[in-house]
C-alpha positions as MATLAB code, in Angstrom:
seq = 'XXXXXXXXXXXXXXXXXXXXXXXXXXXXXXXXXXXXXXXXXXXXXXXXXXXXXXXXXXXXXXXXXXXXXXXXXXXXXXXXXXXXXXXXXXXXXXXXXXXXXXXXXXXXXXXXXXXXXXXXXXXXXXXXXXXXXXXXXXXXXXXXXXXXXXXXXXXXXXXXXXXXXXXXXXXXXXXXXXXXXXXXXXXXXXXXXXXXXXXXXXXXXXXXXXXXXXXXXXXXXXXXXXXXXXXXXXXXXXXXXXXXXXXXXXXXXXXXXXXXXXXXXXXXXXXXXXXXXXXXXXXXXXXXXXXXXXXXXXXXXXXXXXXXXXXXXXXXXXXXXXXXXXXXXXXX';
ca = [
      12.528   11.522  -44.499;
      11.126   12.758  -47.695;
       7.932   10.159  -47.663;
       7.111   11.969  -43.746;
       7.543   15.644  -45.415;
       5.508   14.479  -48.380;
       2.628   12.923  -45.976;
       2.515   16.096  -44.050;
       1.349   18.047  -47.025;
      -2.114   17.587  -46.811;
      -2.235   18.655  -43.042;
      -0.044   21.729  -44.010;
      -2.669   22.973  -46.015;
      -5.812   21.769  -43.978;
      -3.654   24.088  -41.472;
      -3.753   26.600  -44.185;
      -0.207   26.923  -42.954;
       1.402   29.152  -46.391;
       4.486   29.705  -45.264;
       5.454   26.130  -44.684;
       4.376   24.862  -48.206;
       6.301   27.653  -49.817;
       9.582   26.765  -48.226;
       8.999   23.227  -49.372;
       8.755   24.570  -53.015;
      12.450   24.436  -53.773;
      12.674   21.311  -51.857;
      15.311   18.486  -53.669;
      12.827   16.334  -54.146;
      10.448   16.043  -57.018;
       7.646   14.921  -55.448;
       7.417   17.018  -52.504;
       7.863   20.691  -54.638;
       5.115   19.220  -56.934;
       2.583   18.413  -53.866;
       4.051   21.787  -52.461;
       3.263   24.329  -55.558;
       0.052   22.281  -55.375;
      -0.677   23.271  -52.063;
       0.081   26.185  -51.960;
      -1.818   26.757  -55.430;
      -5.241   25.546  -53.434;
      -4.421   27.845  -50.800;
      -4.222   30.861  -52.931;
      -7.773   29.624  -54.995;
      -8.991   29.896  -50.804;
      -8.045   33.099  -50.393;
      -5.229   32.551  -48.281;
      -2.502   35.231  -48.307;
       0.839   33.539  -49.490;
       4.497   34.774  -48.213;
       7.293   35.564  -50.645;
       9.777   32.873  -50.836;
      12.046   35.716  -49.981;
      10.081   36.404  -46.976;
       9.857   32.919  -46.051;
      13.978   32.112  -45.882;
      14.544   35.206  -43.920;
      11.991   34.084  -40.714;
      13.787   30.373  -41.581;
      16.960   31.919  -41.137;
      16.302   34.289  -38.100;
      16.076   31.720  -35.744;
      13.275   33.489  -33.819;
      12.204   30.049  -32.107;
      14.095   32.117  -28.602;
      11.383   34.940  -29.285;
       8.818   32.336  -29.130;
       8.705   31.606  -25.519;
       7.509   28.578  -24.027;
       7.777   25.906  -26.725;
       6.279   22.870  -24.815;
       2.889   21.006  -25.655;
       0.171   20.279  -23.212;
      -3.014   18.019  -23.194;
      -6.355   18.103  -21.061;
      -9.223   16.107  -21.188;
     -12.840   17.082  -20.765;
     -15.790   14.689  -19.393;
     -17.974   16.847  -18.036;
     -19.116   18.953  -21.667;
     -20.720   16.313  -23.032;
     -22.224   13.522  -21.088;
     -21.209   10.167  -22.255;
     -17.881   11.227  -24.441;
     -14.304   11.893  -23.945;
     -12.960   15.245  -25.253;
      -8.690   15.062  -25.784;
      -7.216   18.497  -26.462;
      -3.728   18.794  -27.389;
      -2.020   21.981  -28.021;
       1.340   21.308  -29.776;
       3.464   24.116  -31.169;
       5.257   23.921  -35.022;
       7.267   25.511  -37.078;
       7.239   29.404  -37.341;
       4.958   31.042  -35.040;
       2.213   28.859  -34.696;
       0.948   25.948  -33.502;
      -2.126   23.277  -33.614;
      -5.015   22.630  -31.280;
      -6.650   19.340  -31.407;
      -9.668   18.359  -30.248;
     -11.257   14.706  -30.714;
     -14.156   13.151  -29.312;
     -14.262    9.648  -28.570;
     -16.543    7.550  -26.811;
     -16.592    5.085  -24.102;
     -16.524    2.250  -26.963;
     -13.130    4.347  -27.900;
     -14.951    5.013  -31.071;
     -14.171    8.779  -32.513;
     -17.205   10.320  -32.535;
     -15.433   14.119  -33.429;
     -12.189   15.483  -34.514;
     -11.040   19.317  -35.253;
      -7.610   20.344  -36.137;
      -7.218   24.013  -35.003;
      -4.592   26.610  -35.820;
      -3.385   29.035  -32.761;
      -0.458   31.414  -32.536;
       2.204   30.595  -29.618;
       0.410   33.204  -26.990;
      -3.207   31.194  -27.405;
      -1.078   28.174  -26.582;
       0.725   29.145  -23.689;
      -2.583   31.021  -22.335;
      -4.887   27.935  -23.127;
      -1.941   25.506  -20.975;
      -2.129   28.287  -18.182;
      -5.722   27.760  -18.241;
      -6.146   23.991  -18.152;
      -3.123   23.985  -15.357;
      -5.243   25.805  -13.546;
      -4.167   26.157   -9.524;
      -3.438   22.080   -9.381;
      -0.514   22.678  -11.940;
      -1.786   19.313  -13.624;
      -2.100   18.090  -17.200;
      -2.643   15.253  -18.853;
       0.742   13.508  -20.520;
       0.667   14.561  -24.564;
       1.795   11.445  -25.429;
      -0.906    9.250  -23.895;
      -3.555   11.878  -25.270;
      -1.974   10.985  -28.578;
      -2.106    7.605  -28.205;
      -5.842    7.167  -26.892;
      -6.683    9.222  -30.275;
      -4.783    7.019  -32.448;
      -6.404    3.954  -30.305;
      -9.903    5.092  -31.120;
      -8.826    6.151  -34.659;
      -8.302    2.312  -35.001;
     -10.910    0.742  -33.211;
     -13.461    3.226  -35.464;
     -12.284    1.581  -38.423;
     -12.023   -1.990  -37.194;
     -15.725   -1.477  -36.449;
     -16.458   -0.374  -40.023;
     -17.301    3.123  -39.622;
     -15.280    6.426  -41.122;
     -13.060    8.949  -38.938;
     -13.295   12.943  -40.024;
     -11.271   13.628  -42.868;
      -8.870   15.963  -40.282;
      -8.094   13.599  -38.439;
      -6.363   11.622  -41.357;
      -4.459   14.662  -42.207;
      -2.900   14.793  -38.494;
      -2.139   11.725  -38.498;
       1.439   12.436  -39.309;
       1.859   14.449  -36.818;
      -0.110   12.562  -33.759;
       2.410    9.521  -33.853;
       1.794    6.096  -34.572;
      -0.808    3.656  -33.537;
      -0.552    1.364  -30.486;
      -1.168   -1.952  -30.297;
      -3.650   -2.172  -27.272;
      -5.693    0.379  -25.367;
      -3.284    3.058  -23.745;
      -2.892    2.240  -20.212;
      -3.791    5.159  -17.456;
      -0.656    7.488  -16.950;
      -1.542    7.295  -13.132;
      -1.575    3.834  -13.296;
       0.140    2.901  -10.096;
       0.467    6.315   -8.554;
      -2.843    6.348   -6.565;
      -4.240    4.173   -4.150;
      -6.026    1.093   -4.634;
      -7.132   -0.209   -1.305;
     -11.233    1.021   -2.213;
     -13.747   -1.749   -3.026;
     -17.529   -0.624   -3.986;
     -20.436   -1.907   -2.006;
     -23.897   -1.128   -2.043;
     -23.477    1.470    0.585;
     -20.446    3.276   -0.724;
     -20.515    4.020   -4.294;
     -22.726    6.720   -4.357;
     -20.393    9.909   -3.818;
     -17.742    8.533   -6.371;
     -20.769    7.822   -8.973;
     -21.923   11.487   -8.353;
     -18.255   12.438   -8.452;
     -18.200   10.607  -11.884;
     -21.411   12.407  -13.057;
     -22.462    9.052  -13.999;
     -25.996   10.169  -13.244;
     -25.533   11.753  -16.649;
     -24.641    9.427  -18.803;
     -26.925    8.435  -21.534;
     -27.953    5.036  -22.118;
     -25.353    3.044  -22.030;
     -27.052   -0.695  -22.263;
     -30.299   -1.891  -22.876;
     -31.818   -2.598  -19.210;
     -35.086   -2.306  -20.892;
     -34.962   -6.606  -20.115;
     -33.764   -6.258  -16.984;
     -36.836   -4.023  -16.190;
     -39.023   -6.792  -17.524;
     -37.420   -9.625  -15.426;
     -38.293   -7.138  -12.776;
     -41.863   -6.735  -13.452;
     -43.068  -10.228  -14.466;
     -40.702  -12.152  -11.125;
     -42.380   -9.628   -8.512;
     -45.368   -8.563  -10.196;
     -46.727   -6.888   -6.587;
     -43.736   -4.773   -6.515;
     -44.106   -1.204   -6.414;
     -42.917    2.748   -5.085;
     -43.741    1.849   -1.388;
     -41.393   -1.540   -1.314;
     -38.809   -1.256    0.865;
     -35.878    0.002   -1.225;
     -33.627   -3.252   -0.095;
     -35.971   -5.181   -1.583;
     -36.358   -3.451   -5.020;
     -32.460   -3.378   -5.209;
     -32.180   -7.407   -4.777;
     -34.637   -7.863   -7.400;
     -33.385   -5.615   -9.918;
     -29.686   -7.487   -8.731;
     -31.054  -10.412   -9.397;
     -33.113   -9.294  -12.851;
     -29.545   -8.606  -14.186;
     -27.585  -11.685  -13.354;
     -26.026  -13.292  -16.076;
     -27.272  -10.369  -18.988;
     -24.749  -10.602  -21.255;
     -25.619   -7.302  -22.971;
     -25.167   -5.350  -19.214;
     -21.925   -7.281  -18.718;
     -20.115   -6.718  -21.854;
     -21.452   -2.529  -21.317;
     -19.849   -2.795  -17.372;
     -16.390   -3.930  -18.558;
     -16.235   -2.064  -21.637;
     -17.690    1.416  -21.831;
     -18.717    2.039  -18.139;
     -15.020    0.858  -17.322;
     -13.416    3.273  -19.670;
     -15.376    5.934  -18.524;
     -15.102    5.536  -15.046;
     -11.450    5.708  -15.332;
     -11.834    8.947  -17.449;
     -13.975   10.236  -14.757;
     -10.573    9.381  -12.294;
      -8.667   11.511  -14.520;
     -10.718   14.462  -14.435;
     -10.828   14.264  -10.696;
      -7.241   13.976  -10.346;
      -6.572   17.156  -12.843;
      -9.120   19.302  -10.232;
      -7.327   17.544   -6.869;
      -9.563   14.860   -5.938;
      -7.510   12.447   -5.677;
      -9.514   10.201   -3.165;
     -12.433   10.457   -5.537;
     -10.392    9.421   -8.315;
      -8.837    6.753   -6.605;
     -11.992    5.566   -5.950;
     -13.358    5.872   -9.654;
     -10.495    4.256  -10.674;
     -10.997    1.117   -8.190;
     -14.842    0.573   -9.481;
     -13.113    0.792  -13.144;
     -10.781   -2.068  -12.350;
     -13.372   -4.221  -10.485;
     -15.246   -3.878  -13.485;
     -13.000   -4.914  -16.050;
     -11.475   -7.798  -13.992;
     -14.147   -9.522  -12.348;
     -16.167  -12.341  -14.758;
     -19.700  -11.693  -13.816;
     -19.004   -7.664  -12.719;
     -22.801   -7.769  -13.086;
     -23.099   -9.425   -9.802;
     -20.647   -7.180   -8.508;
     -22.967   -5.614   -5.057;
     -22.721   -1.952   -5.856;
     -23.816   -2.172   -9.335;
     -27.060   -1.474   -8.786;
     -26.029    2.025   -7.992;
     -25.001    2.145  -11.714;
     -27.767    0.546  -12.618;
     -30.546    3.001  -11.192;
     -28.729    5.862  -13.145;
     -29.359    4.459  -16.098;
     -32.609    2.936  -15.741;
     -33.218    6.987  -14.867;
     -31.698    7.806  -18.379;
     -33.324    5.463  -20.601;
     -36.710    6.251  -19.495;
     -35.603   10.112  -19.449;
     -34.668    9.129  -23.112;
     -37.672    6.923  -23.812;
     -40.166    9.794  -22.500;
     -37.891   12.344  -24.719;
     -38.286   10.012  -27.793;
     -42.431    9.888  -27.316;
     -42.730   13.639  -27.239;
     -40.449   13.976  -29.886;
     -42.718   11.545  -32.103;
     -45.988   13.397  -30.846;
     -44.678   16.705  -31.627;
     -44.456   15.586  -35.374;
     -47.613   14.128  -35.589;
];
């Protein structure tokens, strides 16, 4: 439809993609040569070399897209780069002989916190998708990475923040939004038989690299509740002990519940699809079991492994705390 081509425009020339704005200059509609010319005008003012119309119709006519090889798109996600966010990556070919790589951020609030709209030729594609299939042969579904970027797109704005200027340029060509949060496209298709305990959780939390997650809720009260209710505690009390206090510190905090069944839950489950791409599948089943105990259970604060959670990030905030103080006496 002409109101699609005419939306595309702006991505076109984010893309700096010439050759596609010139053939839309003798377009039959109006509108679109006008944004065209006018595209391809700001191009030229960039320094961006611009095809002959002449030059244009002949690759338009060759057909070449059976020189192009593979045309297929591919997605990946990354959790280990950055602690504490979601990378997507989608490499999607287009017209002529290149193609776009996407990258967006989001994080475990499914808030965008980064989005870059790449331009690659069709061997970078098919050499990237060789390289995130890796020996497993796995990749994650384009479509769903699509969707969980459109998701966070949506929830950014609901929460009254901005989304990079890119992003709104692609939006035409990442699809439209969904209604609710993108369900898991191995929902189903691993086992589910795992439930955490106190004594169990610890390889699938290391597995999850949630030792390295930054602060994720404010356990600063918790810590209190801890102090002033067993004010003889210290290093050399039995460890059982320590762990029902801090338990029972965090019963009923509202601010550690809401932060288990939202962002810990989402990236949990994240951390089960990364371990699934490398071949982990236990591990990821496993990831994925804590995720859904989580999310369904009322109080998943009382839940008796999350204490393991809770030491990691008692670790990080006072990692972060500690950071913050020599930060402060550094400038003063």
């Amino acid at each position: 439809m002409a109101t699609d081509i005419l939306q595309s425009i702006p991505s076109l020339v984010a893309a700096q993609d010439a050759a596609a704005l010139v053939a839309l200059e003798d377009h039959s509609d109006k509108q679109i040569r006008k944004a065209a010319r006018k595209g391809v005008h700001t191009l030229r003012s960039r320094g961006v070399t611009i095809p002959s119309a002449e030059a244009v119709r002949s690759w338009a006519t060759g057909a070449n897209d059976g020189l192009r090889g593979e045309l297929r798109e591919a997605a990946m996600i990354d959790v280990e780069s950055t602690p504490g966010l979601v990378r997507f990556l989608i490499a999607a070919p287009k017209a002529e002989e290149r193609g776009y790589l996407w990258v967006a951020s989001v994080t475990g609030r499914d808030m965008v916190a980064d989005f870059t709209a790449y331009v690659q030729t069709d061997g970078q594609r098919t050499r990237l998708i060789r390289e995130w299939e890796g020996t497993t042969g796995r990749h994650v579904p384009a479509a769903w990475a699509r969707a969980r970027i459109r998701w966070a797109r949506e929830q950014t704005l609901a929460s009254g923040f901005s989304v990079p200027n890119q992003l709104d340029d692609m939006l035409v060509h990442l699809g439209p939004a969904t209604t609710a949060r993108p369900t898991s496209f191995l929902d189903g298709k691993l086992p589910t038989e795992f439930r955490g305990a106190k004594d169990n959780v610890e390889p699938v939390l290391i597995a999850a690299r949630a030792f390295q997650w930054p602060p994720l809720m404010d356990v600063e009260p918790t810590l209190q509740r801890v102090n002033e209710t067993n004010p003889n505690m210290n290093a050399e009390t039995p460890e059982d002990e320590r762990y029902t206090a801090l338990m029972a510190a965090a019963s009923g905090d509202e601010g550690i519940r809401s932060a288990l069944q939202g962002q810990v839950a989402n990236l949990l489950e994240d951390a089960g699809h990364n371990l699934w791409l490398r071949g982990v599948d236990d591990r990821a089943a496993e990831a994925f079991a804590l995720a859904s105990e989580l999310r369904t259970n009322a109080a998943p604060e009382a839940l008796p492994w999350v204490g393991r959670l809770l030491g990691f990030q008692i670790a990080s905030t006072l990692a972060y705390i500690q950071r913050q103080q020599q930060q402060q006496q550094q400038r003063g």
